[in-house]
C-alpha distance (Angstrom), angle and dihedral (degrees) to the residues before:
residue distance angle dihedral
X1 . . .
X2 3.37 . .
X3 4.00 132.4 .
X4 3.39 120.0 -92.9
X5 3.93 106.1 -124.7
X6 3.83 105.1 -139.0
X7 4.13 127.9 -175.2
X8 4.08 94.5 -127.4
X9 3.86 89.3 119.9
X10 3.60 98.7 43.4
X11 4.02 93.5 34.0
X12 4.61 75.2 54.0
X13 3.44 91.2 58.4
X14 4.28 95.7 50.1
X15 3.61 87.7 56.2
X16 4.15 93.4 48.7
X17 3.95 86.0 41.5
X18 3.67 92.2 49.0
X19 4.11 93.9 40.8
X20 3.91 87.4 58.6
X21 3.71 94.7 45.1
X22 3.98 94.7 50.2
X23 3.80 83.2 43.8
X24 4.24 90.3 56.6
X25 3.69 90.6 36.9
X26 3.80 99.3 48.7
X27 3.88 92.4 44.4
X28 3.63 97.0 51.7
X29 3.69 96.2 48.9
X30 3.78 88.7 51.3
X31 3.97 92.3 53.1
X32 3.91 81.8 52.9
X33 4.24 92.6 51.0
X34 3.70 106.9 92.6
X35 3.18 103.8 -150.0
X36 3.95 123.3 139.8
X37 3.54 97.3 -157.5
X38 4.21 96.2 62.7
X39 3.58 94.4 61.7
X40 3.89 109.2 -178.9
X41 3.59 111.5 -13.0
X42 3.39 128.3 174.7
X43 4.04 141.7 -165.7
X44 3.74 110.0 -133.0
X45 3.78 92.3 167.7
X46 3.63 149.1 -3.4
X47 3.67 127.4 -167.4
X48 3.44 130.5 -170.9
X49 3.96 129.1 -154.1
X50 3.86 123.9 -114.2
X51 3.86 84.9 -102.9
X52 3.69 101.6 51.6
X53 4.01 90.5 -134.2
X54 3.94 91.6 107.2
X55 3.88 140.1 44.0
X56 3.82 130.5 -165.8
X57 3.36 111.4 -149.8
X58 3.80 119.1 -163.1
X59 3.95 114.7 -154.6
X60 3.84 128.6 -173.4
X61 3.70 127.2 -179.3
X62 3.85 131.4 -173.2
X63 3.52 93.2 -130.3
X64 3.82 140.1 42.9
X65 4.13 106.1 -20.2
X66 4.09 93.1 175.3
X67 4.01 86.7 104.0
X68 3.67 93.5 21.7
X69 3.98 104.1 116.0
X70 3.54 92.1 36.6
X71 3.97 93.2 53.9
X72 3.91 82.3 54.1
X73 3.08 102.4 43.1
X74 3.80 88.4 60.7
X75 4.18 86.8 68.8
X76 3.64 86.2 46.5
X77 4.52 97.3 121.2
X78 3.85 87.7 35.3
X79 3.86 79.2 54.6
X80 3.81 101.6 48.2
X81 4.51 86.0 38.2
X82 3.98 90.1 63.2
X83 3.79 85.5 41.6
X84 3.70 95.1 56.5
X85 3.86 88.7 41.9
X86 3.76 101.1 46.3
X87 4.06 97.5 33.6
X88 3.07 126.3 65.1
X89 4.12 105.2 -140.7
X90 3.58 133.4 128.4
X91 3.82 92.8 -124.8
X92 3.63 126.4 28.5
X93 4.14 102.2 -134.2
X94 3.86 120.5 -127.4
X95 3.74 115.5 -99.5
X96 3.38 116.8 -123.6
X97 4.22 108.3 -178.5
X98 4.12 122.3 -151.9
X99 3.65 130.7 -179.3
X100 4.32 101.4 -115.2
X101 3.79 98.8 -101.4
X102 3.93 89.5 -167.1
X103 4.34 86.5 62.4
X104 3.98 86.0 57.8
X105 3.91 95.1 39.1
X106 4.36 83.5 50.2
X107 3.85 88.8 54.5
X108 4.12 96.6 47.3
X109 3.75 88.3 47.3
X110 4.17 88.3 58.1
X111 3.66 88.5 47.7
X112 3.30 94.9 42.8
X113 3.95 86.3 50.0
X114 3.44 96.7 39.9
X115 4.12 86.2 56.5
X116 3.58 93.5 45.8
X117 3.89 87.0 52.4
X118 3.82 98.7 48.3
X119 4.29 93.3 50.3
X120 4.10 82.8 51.2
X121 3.69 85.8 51.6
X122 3.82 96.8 50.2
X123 3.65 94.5 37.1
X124 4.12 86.0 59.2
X125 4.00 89.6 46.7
X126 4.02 96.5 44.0
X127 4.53 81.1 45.2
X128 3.97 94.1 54.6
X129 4.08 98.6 37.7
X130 3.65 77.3 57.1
């Protein structure tokens, strides 16, 4: 019997396509948004769900993120408009907005680095005044 030929790689590459164009889309609206209070906000990622209904959009920001998502999330149906406008996609997917947990987990490792260099550092001082 022969294989069934099935669109899983080429229904892998929409989604990728369509991550990176929600990505473009949603970062050049923001530039656009003046609004003091965002600062510099970027888009590190976007992923959309097998159905296309939602969107997780991952934000990072250089400075203060406490109020971050919620400062976003204000924008949110100016978001989705230039979406419709600019994509071409039968249903513009719900934005859902998340602080980039891999931009946090980057910053521990250096302090956990830095830590791990500055006992290595004592340990060769307190060896040679010894």
């Amino acid at each position: 019997m022969p294989k069934r030929r099935t669109n899983r790689k080429r229904d892998y590459q929409r989604s990728d396509r369509l991550n990176e164009l929600l990505r473009e889309v949603l970062a050049q609206e923001l530039e656009r948004i003046s609004d003091a209070e965002l600062g510099l906000v970027s888009i590190s990622s976007v992923q959309v769900d097998n159905e296309l209904t939602k969107a997780k959009v991952y934000l990072s920001s250089l400075e203060e993120e406490d109020q971050l998502v919620q400062k976003v999330s204000r924008h949110k149906g100016k978001l989705r408009k230039a979406i419709g406008d600019q994509a071409r996609i039968r249903r513009v997917p719900e934005l859902e907005f998340f602080l980039d947990p891999s931009i946090s987990a980057g910053t521990r490792i250096d302090e956990i680095l830095a830590d791990i260099h500055a006992a290595e550092e004592s340990n060769h001082h307190d060896a040679n005044d010894n």
